[in-house]
C-alpha positions as CSV (number, residue, x, y, z in Angstrom):
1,X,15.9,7.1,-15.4
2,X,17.6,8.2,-12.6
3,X,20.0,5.3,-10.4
4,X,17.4,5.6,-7.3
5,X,14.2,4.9,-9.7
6,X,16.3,2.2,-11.3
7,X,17.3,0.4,-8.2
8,X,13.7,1.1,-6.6
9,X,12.6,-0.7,-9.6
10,X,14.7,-3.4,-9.8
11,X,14.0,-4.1,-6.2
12,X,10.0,-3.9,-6.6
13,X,10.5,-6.7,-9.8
14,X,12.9,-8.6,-7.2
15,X,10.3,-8.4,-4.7
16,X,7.6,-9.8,-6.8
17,X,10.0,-12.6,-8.1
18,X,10.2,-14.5,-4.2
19,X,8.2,-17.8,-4.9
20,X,6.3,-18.2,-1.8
21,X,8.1,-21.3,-1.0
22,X,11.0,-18.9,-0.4
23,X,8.7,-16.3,1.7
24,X,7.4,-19.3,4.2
25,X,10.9,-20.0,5.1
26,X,11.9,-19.3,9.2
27,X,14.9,-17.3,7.7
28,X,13.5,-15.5,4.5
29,X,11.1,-13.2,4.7
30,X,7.4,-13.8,5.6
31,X,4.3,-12.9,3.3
32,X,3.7,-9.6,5.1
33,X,7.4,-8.7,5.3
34,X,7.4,-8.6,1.3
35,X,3.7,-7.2,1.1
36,X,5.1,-3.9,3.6
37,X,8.3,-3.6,1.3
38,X,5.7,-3.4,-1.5
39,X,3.5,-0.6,0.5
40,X,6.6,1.2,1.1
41,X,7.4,1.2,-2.3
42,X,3.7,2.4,-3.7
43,X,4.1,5.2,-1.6
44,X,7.1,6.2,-3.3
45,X,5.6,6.1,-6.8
46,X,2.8,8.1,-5.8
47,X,2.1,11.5,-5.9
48,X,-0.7,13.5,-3.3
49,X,-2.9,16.2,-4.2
50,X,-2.0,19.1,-2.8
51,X,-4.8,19.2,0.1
52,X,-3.8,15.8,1.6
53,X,-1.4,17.2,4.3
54,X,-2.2,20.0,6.7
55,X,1.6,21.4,6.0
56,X,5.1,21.0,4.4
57,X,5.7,19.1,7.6
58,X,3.0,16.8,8.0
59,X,4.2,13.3,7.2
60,X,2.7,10.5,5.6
61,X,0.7,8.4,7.8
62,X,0.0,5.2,6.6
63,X,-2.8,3.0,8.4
64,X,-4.0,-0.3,8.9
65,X,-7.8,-1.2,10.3
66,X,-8.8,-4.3,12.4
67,X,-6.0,-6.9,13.2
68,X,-3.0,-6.2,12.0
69,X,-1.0,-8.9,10.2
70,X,2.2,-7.4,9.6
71,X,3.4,-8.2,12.9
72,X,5.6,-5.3,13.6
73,X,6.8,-5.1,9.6
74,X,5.3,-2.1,9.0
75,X,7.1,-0.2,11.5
76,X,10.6,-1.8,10.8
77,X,10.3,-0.8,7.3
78,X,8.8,2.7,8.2
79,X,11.4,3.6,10.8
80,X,13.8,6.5,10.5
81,X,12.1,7.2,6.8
82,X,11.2,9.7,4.8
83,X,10.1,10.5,1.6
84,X,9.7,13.7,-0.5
85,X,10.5,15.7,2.8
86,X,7.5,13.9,5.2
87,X,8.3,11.2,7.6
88,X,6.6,8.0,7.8
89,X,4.0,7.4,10.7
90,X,2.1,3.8,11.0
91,X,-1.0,3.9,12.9
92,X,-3.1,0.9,13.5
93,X,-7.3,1.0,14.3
94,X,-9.4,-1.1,15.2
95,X,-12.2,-0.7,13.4
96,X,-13.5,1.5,10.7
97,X,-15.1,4.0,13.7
98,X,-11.6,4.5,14.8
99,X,-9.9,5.5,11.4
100,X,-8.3,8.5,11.6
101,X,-7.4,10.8,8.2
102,X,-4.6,9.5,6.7
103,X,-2.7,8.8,3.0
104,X,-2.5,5.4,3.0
105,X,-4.8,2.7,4.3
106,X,-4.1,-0.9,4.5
107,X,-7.7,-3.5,4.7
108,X,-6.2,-6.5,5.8
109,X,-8.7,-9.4,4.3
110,X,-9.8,-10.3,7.9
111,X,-11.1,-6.5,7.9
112,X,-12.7,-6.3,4.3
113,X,-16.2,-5.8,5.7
114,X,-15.1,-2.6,7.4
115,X,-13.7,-1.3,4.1
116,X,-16.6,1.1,3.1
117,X,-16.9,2.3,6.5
118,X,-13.0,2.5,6.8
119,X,-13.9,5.0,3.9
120,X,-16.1,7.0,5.3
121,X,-13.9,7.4,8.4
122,X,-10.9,8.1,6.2
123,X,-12.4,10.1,3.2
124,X,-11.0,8.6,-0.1
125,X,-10.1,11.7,-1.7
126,X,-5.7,11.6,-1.4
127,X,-6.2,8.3,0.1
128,X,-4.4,5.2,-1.3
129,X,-6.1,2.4,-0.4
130,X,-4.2,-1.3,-0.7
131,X,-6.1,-4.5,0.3
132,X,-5.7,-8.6,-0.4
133,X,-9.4,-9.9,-1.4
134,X,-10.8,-10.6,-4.9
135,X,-13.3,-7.9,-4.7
136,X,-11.3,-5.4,-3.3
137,X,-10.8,-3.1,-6.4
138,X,-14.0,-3.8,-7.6
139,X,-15.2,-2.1,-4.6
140,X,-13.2,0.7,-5.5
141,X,-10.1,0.1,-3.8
142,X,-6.8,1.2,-5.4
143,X,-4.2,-1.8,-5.0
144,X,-4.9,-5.2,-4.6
145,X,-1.6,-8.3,-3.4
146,X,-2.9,-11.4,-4.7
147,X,-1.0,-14.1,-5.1
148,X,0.0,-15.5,-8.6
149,X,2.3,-19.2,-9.3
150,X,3.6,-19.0,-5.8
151,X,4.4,-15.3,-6.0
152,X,2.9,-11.9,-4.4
153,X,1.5,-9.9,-7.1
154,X,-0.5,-7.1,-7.4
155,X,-3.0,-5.2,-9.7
156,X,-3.3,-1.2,-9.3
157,X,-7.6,0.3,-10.1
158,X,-6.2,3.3,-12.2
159,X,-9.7,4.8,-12.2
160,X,-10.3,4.2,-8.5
161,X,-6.7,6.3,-7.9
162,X,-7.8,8.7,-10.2
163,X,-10.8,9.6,-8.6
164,X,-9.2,9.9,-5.1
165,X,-6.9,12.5,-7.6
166,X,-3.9,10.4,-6.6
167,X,-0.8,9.7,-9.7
168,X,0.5,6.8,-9.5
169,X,4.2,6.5,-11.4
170,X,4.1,4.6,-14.9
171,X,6.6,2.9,-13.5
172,X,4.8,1.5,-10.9
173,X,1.8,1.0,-13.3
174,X,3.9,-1.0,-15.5
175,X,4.7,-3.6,-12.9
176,X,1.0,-3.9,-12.0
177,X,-1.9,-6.1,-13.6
178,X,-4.0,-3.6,-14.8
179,X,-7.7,-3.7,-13.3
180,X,-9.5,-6.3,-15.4
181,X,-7.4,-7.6,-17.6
């Protein structure tokens, strides 16, 4: 294991630790701050088919539809970074219409009734989808946050990433409640 993947992983299992007591504090950070740092994170233990990106230059655009409830957390995360040679872009739509191609796609649970149209828009194949309701990777989404004893958790739909021919890090998979169980 290499000193990056370690402290990347020790952060993600630091991350997941926060109670939420913690995360409602004025001075800690808020649900969405931790739930962006996770994003961020997902994208780095993922791997794209070749196809997703028009070029070696294209970066990673990662996308959230209806109201956005990261309030700005996204982009402070994003900014100035890079990974695997592509810089980070957040875009935000309004509505599944709007969605624009992209690698990663963020359904806020005020916006899970646009997810299957967010699909459409999107196309799901090198798309990693993340979302917050109980049905989300039942519909086929890839990573679902829920919460768990006070804590943000989340659960990773191997199949569902499969099938958009995304590969997600064991790592990462290890840290994640498996679909179903």
């Amino acid at each position: 294991m290499t000193v990056r993947r370690f402290i990347l992983t020790l952060l993600l299992n630091l991350v997941a630790a926060w109670p939420a007591a913690v995360l409602a504090q004025a001075d800690g950070p808020k649900e969405y701050e931790v739930k962006a740092a996770f994003i961020y994170h997902f994208i780095q233990f993922t791997e794209w088919p070749a196809g997703s990106f028009a070029n070696k230059q294209s970066p990673i655009v990662l996308a959230t539809v209806g109201r956005d409830p990261f309030g700005g957390a996204l982009e402070q995360i994003c900014a100035g970074k890079s990974i695997s040679g592509r810089v980070l872009v957040v875009k935000h739509f309004t509505s599944a219409a709007d969605v624009k191609p992209c690698q990663v796609l963020f359904i806020a649970a005020s916006s899970d009734g646009e997810m299957s149209g967010a699909l459409k828009s999107a196309g799901s194949e090198g798309l990693l989808t993340v979302g917050e309701t109980d049905r989300f990777v039942a519909s086929g989404g890839i990573v679902r946050f829920y919460a768990e004893n006070n804590r943000v958790r989340f659960e990773i739909n191997q199949e569902a990433a499969e099938r958009a021919h995304l590969r997600i890090s064991a790592k990462l998979l290890r840290l994640a409640k498996p679909h179903g169980s």
